[in-house]
Each structure stands twice: as C-alpha cells, then as structure tokens.
C-alpha positions as CSV (number, residue, x, y, z in Angstrom):
1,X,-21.5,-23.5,10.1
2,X,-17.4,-23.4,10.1
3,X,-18.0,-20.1,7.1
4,X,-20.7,-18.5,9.6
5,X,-18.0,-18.9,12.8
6,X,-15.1,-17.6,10.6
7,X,-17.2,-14.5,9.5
8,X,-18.0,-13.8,13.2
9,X,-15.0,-14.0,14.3
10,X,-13.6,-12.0,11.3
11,X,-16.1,-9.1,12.5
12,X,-15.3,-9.6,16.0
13,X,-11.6,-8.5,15.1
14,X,-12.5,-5.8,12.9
15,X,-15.2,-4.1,15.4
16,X,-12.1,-4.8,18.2
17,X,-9.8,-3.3,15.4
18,X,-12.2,-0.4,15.0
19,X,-12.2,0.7,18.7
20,X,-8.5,0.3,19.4
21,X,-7.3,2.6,16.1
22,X,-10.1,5.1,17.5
23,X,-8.2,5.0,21.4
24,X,-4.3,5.5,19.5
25,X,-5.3,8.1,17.4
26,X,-6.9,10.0,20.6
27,X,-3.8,9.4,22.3
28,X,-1.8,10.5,19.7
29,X,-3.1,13.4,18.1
30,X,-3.1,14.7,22.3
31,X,0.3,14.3,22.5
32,X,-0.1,11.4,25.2
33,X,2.8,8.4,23.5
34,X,5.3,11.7,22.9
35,X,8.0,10.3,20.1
36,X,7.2,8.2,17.4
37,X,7.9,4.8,17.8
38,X,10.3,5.0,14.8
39,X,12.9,7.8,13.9
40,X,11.4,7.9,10.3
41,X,9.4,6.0,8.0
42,X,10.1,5.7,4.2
43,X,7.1,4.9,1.8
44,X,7.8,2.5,-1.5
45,X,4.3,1.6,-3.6
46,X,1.7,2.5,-6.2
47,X,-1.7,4.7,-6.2
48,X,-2.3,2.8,-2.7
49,X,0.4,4.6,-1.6
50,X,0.8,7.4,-3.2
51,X,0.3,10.8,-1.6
52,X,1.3,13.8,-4.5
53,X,4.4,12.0,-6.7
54,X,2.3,12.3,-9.8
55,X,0.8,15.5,-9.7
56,X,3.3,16.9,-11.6
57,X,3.7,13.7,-14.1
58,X,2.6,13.5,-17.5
59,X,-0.2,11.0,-17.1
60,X,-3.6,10.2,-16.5
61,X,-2.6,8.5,-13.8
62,X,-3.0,11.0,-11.3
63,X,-6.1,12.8,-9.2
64,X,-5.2,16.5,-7.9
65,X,-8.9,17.1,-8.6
66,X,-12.5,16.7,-6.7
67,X,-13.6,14.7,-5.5
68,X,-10.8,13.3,-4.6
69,X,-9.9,14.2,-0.8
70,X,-13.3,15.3,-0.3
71,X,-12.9,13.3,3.3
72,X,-9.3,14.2,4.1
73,X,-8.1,16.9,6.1
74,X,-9.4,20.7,4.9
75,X,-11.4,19.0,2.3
76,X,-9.2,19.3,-0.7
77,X,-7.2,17.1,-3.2
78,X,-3.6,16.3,-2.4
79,X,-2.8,13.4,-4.8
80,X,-4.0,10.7,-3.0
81,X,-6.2,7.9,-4.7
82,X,-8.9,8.4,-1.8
83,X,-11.7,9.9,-0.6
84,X,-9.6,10.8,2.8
85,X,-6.7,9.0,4.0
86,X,-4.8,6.1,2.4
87,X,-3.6,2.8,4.9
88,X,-0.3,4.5,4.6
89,X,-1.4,7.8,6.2
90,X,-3.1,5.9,9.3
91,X,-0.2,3.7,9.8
92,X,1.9,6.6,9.9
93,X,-0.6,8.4,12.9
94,X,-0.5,4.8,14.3
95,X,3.3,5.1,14.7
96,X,2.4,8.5,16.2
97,X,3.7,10.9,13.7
98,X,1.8,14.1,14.0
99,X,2.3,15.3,10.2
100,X,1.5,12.8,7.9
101,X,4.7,11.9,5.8
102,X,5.8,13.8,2.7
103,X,5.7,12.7,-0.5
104,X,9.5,13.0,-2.4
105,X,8.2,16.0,-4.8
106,X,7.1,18.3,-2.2
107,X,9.6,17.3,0.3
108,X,12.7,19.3,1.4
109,X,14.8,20.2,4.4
110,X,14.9,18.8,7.5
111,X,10.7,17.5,7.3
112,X,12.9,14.4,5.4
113,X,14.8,13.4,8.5
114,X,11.2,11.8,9.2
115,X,10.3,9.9,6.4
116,X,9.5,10.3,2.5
117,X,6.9,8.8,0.4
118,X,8.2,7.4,-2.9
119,X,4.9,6.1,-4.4
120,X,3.7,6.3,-7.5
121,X,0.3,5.8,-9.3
122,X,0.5,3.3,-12.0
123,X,3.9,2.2,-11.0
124,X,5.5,-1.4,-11.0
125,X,8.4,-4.1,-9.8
126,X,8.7,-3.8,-13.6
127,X,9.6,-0.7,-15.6
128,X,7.3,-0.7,-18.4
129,X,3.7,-1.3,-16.2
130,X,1.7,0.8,-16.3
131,X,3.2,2.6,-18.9
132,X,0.2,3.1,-21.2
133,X,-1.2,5.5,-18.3
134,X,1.5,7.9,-19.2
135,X,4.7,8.7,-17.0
136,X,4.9,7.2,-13.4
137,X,7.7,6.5,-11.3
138,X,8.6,2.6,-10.9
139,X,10.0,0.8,-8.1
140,X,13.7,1.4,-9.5
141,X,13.2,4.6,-10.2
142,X,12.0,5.2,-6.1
143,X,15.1,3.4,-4.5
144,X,16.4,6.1,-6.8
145,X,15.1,9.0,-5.4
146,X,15.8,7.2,-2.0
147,X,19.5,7.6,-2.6
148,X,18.9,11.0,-3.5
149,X,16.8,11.1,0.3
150,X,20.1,9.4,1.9
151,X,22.4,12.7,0.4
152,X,20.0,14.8,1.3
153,X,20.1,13.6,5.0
154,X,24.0,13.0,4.8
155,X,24.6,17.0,4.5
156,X,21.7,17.7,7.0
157,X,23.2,15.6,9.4
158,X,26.5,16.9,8.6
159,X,28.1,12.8,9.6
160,X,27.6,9.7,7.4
161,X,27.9,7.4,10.2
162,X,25.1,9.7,12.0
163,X,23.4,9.3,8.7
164,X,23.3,5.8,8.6
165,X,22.6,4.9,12.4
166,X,19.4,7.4,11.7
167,X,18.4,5.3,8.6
168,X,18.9,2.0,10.7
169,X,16.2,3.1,12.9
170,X,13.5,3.9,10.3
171,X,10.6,1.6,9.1
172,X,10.3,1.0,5.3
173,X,7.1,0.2,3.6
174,X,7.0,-1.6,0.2
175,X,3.8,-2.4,-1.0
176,X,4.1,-2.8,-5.1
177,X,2.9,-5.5,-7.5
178,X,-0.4,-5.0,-8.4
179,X,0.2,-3.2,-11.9
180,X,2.3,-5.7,-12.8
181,X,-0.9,-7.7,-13.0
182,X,-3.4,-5.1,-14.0
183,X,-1.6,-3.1,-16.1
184,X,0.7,-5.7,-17.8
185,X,0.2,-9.5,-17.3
186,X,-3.7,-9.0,-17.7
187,X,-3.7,-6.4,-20.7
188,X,-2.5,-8.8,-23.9
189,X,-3.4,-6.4,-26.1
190,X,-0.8,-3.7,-25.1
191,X,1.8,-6.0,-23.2
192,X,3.5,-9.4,-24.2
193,X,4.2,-10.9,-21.0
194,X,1.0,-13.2,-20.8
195,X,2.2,-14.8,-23.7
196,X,5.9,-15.2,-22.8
197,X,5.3,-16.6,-19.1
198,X,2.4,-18.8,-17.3
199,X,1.2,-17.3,-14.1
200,X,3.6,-19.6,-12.3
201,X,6.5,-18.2,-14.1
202,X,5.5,-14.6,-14.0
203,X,5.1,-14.5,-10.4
204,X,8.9,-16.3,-10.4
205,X,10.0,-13.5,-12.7
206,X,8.7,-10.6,-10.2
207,X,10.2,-12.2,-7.2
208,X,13.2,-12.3,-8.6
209,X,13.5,-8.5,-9.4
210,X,11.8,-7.8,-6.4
211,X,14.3,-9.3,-4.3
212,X,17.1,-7.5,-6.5
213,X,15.4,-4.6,-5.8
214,X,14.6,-5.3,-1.4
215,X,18.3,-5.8,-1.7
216,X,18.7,-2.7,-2.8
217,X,17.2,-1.0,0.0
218,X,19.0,-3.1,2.7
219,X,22.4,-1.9,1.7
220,X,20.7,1.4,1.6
221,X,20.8,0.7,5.4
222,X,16.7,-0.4,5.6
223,X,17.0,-2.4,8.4
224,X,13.1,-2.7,9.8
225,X,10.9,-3.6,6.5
226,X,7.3,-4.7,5.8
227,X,6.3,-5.8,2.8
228,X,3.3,-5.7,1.7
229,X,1.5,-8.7,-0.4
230,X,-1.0,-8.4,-2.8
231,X,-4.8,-7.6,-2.3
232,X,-8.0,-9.6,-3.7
233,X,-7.3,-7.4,-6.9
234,X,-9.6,-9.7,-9.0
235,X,-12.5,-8.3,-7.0
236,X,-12.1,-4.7,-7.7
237,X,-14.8,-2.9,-9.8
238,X,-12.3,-2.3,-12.8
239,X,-11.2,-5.7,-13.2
240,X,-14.5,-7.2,-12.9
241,X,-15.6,-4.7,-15.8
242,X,-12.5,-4.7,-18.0
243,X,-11.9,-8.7,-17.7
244,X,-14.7,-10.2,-16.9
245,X,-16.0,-13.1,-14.3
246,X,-16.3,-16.5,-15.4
247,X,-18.3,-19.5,-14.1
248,X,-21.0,-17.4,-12.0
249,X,-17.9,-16.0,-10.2
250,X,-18.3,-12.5,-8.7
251,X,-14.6,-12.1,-9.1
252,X,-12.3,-12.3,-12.0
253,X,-10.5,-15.8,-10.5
254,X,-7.7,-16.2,-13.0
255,X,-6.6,-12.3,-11.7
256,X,-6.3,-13.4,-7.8
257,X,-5.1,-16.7,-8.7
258,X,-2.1,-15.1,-10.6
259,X,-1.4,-13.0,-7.6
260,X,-1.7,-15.9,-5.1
261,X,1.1,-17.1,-6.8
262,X,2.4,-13.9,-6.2
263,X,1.9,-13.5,-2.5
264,X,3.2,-17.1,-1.7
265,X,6.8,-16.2,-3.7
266,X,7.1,-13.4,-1.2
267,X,6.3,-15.1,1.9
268,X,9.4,-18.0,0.7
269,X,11.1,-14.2,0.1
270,X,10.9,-13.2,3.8
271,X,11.8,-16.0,5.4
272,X,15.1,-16.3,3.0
273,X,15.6,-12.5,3.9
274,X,15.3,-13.1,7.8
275,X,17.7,-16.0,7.8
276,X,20.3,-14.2,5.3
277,X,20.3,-11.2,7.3
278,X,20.5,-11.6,11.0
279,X,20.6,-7.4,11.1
280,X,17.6,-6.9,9.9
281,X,13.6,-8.1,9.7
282,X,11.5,-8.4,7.3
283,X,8.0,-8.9,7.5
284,X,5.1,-9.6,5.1
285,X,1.6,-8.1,5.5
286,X,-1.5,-10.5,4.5
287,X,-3.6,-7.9,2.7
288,X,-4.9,-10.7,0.6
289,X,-6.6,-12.4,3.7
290,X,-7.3,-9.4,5.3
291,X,-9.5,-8.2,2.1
292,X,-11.2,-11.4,1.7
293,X,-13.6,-11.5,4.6
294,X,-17.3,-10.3,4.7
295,X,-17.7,-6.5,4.8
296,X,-21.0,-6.7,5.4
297,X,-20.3,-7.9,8.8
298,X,-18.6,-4.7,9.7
299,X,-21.3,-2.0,8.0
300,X,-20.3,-1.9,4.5
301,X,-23.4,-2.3,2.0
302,X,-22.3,-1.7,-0.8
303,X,-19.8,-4.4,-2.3
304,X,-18.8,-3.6,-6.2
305,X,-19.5,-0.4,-7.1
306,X,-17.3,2.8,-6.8
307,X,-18.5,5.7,-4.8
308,X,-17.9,7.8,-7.3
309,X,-18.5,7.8,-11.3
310,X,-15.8,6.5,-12.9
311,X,-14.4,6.6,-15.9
312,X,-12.9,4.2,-18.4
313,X,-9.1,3.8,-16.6
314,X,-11.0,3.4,-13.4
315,X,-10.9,7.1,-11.5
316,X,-13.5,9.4,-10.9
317,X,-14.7,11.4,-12.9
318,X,-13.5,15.2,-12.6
319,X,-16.2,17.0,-10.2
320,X,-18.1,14.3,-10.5
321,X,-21.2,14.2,-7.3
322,X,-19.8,10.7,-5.4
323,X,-21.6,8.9,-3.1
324,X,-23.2,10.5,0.4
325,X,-22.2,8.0,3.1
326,X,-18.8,6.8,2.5
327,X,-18.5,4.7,5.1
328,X,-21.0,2.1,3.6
329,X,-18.8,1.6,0.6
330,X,-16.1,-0.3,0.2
331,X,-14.8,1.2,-3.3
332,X,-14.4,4.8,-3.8
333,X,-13.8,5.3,-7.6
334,X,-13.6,1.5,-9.6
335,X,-9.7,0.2,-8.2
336,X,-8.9,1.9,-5.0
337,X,-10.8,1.6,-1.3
338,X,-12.5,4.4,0.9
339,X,-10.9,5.5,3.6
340,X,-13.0,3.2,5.9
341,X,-11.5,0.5,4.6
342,X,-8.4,2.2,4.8
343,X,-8.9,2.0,8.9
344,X,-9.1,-1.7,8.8
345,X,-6.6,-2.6,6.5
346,X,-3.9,-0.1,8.5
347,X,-5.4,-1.3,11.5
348,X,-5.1,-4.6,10.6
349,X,-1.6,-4.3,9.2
350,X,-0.2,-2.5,12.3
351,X,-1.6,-5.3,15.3
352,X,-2.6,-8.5,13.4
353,X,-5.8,-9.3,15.0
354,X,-6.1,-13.2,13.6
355,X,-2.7,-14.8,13.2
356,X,-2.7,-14.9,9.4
357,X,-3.2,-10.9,9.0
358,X,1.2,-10.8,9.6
359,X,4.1,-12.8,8.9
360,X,6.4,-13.2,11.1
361,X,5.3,-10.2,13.3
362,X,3.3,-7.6,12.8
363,X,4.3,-3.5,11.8
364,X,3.9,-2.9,15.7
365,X,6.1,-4.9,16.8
366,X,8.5,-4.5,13.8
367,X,8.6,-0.9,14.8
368,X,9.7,-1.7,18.7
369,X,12.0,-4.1,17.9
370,X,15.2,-3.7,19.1
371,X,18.3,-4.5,16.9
C-alpha cells in the first residue's frame, strides 16, 4: 500500500512537472520573463552533458551522426548523446536563455559572455576514465578551458574586476562521476582500481579530487553551483548487458550501490562547502531519487531497451532506423535517456517537486538568490 501511494504521488509530481515546463517554455520562447534569471551559465559533465566538445576528438566516443538529434531542433546531429535535447539544454530554456548555450569548441566572441559548455563524452573526476574510448576531455582538463573562458571574457570586457563581478552572477553546472564507475571501477579487465580500493574507499578517493577540483572553480569566481549526483546507472541497458544482474535483480546492484556511496560523499561535500564559504551556495541535485521512480506511471512503456540499435560501447548504430514514438521510451541508444526523460529530470532539477529531488535548494532558487 505505502509503494502504491509513493508511486502516485511520484506521478502526481511528474504530470504537475510536465505542465509547468510546458507554461515556462511558452513564456519564454515569447519573450514574456525578458532577461535570464542568471547573467551566464557554465556547463561542467560527460555525454549527459555534452553538446559538440567531442566532435572533433579522436574517439568513439562521440555521435555527429543520425540518428542522433533526429528530435532536436532542424532535425540534425550536433554532438549531443540524444535523440533531441539534453537536461542541460532545457535547464538552460528554463532559466530563459533563448539560444541554447555553446559548447567550448564552437564558442567565440561575445556569445561566451553567456555561458560555455565544457562537457565531454566519456570524461571523468579522474583523468584516465574513460580512456579506452579514445580522447575526451576530463574534468581538469574543463576547469582548464574555463580559465581560458575567464581570459577570453577579461579582454571582452576590457576590466577584471567587471570580469569577475560578471562571473559572480553566473550558475555553474557540474554533473560528472559516472565513468569513473563505468568506465573504470567496473571494467577490471582494462583498469586497476577495483582491485586497489573497496567501493567505500573509491567513492572516498573521488570526493576527495572532486572537491580539489569544486575548489577550483570557486576561486575561479563560481559563486552559485549545483552539483549534480549520480543517476540509477546500474539500471541502464549497457550495464545490465556488459555486467550482468544478479539475484533475479533487474539491475546491476553492486553498480548503484557503489554510486550510492558516491552520492552520499557529495551531499557531506555540500554542506562542508556551504558552511566554509558563506559567499557562495552550493547545491546538490538528487538525480538518483529522481530516476528511481515508476515511469510507467507517467507514459513510458518501454523500460530497458534503447530506442535505437546499439552497438557494443553502447551508442547507436550509424543510420541506424530507431524507434517511432520516443516518448514511450525511456532509453534512447543503451546508456543515455530520451529527451522525454530529459523534461523530467530538468524539470525536476530546476523546482524540486518532492523534497528529496534538491539539497539544500533547488536550481530555481539557486539562480534568484541574492548574494
């Protein structure tokens, strides 16, 4: 009876969630809010995130080919591990940015004085995930191209002081971690670090350079920052095929386990942020909780299978013929969501419709707040 209420009360929010993203957008793309609620909004991640940073990479981790983007805007394939839009692109029409935000290859002149994306397919808290996929660009090697950004915007802006009061005002995304389990921890036969470290101590190790690294980025001037936890990642088509369920599981248990372990470092990691740095917030996003409810209560059919053929790494196939109705899936090639689920998870992730989808706040009110 208590799962039954849960699950109506999950759809409930995700129906209310639905209708509100439908009424901002409206009001958005007319014009109606005028400025965005933030002066810019910098993008830090992995293929969730990113939006054309490994096009030009050596690597086959990359998808500048159908039929990718066969949803997004003018039909065609930017980069983006999606059939449409990624939960980074929403969020950005959710702040009320008209042009979605550029990704650091592509970007130049004064388009940067509103935001970059830094993400990277295949990319890590640790340099070497990931690797095997060929070249990608890891969290250190973004805050790097973020300094570049900060020059950039320096000579534009002619003033460091302008500069840096700009930068103050922006919102910074980080959402990173899941290769570090995917394409490391869980892959013994290429990478060492299951045998070096227990979950427990893993999870330890990536806090630990992931809060040398969110340091990083607050004396870069970030001042307004979401961070973003790890999904259900144990439930994806790829790791279900690649690892393997145990115990009549429809999951791969050990996987979201690890990155439960994970996700509760980084809420300890906010709350020592907040309290270190009276300047600044810091918030942390519950994509774990907000993946794990029933998507058949909202419309989606089918569970654990991509919408697309895929092939052995987990993409689709090149021209490959994906599935008709999108919107019934939740998977669009074996690892990364449709856009539909896209809409809830931005949604979600912008006003926090049951208290545990945001911690402290959520990225609405992180964006309004004043400091």
């Amino acid at each position: 009876m208590a799962r039954n209420k849960n699950i109506i009360c999950l759809h409930e929010a995700m129906i209310f969630a639905m209708s509100i993203l439908s009424y901002i957008l409206l009001q958005n793309f007319n014009g109606v809010n005028g400025d965005p609620q933030v002066t810019c909004f910098f993008i830090f991640g992995d293929s969730l995130a990113d939006n054309g940073n490994n096009n030009p990479l050596p690597t086959l981790a990359k998808v500048n080919y159908r039929p990718y983007g066969i949803d997004f805007p003018g039909g065609t394939p930017t980069g983006r591990f999606s059939n449409g839009r990624t939960s980074v692109d929403i969020l950005g029409q959710l702040l009320g940015f008209e042009d979605f935000i550029p990704p650091f290859a592509t970007a130049r002149g004064d388009v940067i004085l509103k935001g970059v994306n830094y993400a990277s397919g295949a990319a890590g808290i640790r340099d070497e995930s990931g690797q095997q996929l060929g070249a990608r660009i890891s969290l250190d090697r973004q805050l790097n191209n973020h300094q570049v950004t900060i020059l950039r915007i320096n000579s534009i802006l002619r003033n460091t002081i302008s500069a840096q009061d700009h930068l103050k005002k922006c919102l910074y995304y980080v959402g990173i971690g899941s290769n570090d389990y995917l394409n490391n921890y869980f892959m013994p036969r290429l990478y060492p670090t299951s045998r070096i470290y227990t979950p427990e101590q893993y999870a330890g190790i990536l806090i630990n350079q992931y809060q040398d690294q969110i340091l990083r980025l607050y004396n870069y001037g970030a001042r307004k920052v979401a961070l973003i936890g790890l999904g259900p990642i144990g439930c994806i088509p790829y790791a279900i095929s690649s690892i393997g369920t145990s115990n009549g599981s429809l999951c791969v248990d050990k996987v979201n386990q690890a990155v439960q372990l994970f996700n509760q470092k980084l809420v300890s990691l906010v709350d020592q942020l907040n309290s270190n740095f009276s300047d600044a917030k810091f918030i942390y996003v519950n994509s774990f909780g907000i993946g794990s409810g029933d998507p058949t209560s909202v419309g989606f059919t089918v569970l654990n299978a991509s919408c697309c053929p895929s092939n052995t790494i987990g993409q689709c196939i090149p021209f490959g013929t994906p599935c008709e109705n999108r919107k019934l899936y939740v998977f669009w090639d074996s690892i990364h969501p449709t856009e539909a689920v896209n809409v809830f998870t931005a949604t979600r992730s912008y006003n926090a419709f049951l208290p545990s989808d945001t911690y402290p706040i959520d990225i609405n009110q992180l964006a309004q707040l004043k400091l």
